[in-house]
C-alpha positions as CSV (number, residue, x, y, z in Angstrom):
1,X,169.6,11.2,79.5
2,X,167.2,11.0,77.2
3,X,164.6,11.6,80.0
4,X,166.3,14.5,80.9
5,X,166.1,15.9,77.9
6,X,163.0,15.7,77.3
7,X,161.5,16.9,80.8
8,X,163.9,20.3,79.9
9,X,161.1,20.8,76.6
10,X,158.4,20.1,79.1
11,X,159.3,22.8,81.5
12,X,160.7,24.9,78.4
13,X,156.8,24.6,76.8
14,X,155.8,25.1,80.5
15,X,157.4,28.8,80.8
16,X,156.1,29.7,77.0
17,X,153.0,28.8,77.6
18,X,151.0,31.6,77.6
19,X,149.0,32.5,80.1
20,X,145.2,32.8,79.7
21,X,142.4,34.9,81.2
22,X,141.0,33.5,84.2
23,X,137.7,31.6,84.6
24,X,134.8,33.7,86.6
25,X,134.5,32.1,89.9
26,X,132.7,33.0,92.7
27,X,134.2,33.8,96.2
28,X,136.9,36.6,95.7
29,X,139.5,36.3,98.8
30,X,141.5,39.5,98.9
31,X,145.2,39.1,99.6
32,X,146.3,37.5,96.3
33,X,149.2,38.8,94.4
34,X,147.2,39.7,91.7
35,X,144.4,41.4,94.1
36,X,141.9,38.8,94.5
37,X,142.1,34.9,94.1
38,X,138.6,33.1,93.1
39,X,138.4,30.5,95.2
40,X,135.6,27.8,94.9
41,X,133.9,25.5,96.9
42,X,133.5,22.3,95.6
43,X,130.1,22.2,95.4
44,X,130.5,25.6,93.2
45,X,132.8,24.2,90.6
46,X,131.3,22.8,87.2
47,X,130.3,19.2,86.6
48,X,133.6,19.2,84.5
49,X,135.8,20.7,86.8
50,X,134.6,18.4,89.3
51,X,135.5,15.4,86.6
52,X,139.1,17.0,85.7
53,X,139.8,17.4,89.6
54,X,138.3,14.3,90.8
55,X,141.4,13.3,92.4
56,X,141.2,16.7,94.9
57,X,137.8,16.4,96.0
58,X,138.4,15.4,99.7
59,X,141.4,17.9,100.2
60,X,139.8,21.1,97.6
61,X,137.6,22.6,100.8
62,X,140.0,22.5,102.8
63,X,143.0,24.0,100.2
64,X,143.9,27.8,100.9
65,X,142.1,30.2,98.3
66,X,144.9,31.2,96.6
67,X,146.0,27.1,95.6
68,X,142.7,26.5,94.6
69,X,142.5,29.6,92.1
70,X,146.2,28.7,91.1
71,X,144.7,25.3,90.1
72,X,142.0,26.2,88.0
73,X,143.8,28.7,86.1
74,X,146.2,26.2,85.0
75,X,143.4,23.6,84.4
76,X,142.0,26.1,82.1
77,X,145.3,27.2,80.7
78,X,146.0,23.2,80.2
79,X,142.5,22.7,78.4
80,X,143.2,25.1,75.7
81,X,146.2,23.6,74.4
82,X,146.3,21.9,71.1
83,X,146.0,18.3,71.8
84,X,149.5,17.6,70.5
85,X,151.0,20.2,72.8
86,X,149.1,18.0,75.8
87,X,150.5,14.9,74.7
88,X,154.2,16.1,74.8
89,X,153.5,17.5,77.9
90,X,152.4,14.6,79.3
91,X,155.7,12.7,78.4
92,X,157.8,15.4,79.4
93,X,156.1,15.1,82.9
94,X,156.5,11.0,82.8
95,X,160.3,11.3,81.1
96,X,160.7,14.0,84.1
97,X,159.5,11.6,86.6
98,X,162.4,8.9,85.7
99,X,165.0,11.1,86.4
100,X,167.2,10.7,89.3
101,X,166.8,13.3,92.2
102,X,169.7,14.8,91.4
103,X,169.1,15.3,87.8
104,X,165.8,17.0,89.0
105,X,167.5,19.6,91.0
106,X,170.0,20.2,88.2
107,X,166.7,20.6,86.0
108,X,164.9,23.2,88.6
109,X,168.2,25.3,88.8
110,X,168.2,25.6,85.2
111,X,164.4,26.4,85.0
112,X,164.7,29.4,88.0
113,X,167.6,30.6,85.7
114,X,166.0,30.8,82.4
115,X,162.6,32.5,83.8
116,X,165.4,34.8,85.4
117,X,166.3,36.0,82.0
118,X,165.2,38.4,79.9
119,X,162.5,36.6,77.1
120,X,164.3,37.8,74.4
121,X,167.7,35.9,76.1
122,X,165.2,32.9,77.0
123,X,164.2,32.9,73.4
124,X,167.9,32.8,71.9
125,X,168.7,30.0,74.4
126,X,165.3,28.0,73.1
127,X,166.9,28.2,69.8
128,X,170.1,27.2,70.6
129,X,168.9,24.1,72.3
130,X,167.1,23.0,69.5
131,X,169.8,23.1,67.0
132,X,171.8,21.0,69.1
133,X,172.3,17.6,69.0
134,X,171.1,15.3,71.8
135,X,175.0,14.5,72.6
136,X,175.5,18.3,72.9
137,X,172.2,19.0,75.4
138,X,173.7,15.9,77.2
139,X,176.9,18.1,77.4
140,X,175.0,21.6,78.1
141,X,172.8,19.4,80.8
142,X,176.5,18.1,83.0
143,X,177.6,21.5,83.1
144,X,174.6,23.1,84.4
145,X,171.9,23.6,81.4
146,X,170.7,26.7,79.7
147,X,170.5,29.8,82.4
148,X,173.3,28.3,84.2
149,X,176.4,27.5,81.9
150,X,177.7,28.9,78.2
151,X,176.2,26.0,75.6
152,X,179.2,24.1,74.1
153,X,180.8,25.0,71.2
């Protein structure tokens, strides 16, 4: 349970995030929700994208646009956290990655909820959480986690 908990902050810190400009790239491709997505080559990205996205390089040419963009705007968004902040999301992702399946779909309905919300609801239910004690997230979590079910009394 503990896992569980713990992969709720990470996708918590995940929606609070907040989003940064994005990087100049070249190659606009028109059709993107947000007008135009820059997509990359390879060959176009920076020695230090290359190194932070090493494991893509045989399937990045052949990506859509729009995925490629996505995942340079959240490498940059991800490079300008506090180190700290990296950290616990790293061990949110690992915690999140022990869980069984099913606790990992009861996790995702709760996340669709909460960015359903209004942020000023989102925000009140952050703070609730975090007064809690872990037995009472455990209790909130079995009968369907913030966005989904009252918190316990």
């Amino acid at each position: 349970m503990r896992a569980f908990t713990l992969a709720l902050a990470l996708l918590a810190a995940l929606s609070i995030a907040p989003a940064q400009a994005r990087p100049m790239l070249p190659g606009p491709v028109p059709g993107h929700a947000h007008g135009y997505a820059q997509a990359p080559n390879w060959a176009e990205l920076s020695p230090g994208q290359q190194t932070d996205l090493a494991k893509l390089e045989r399937r990045w040419d052949q990506m859509p646009p729009e995925r490629r963009a996505q995942i340079l705007r959240r490498l940059q968004r991800w490079q300008q956290l506090p180190p700290d902040q990296q950290q616990a999301l790293r061990e949110g992702r690992r915690n999140f990655h022990e869980l069984s399946p099913e606790q990992r779909e009861r996790m995702r309905e709760s996340m669709r909820a909460l960015r359903d919300l209004p942020p000023e609801e989102q925000q009140r239910l952050r703070g609730l959480w975090r007064g809690m004690t872990p037995e009472q997230r455990r209790e909130w979590l079995r009968v369907g986690g913030p966005g989904l079910a009252e918190p316990p009394q």
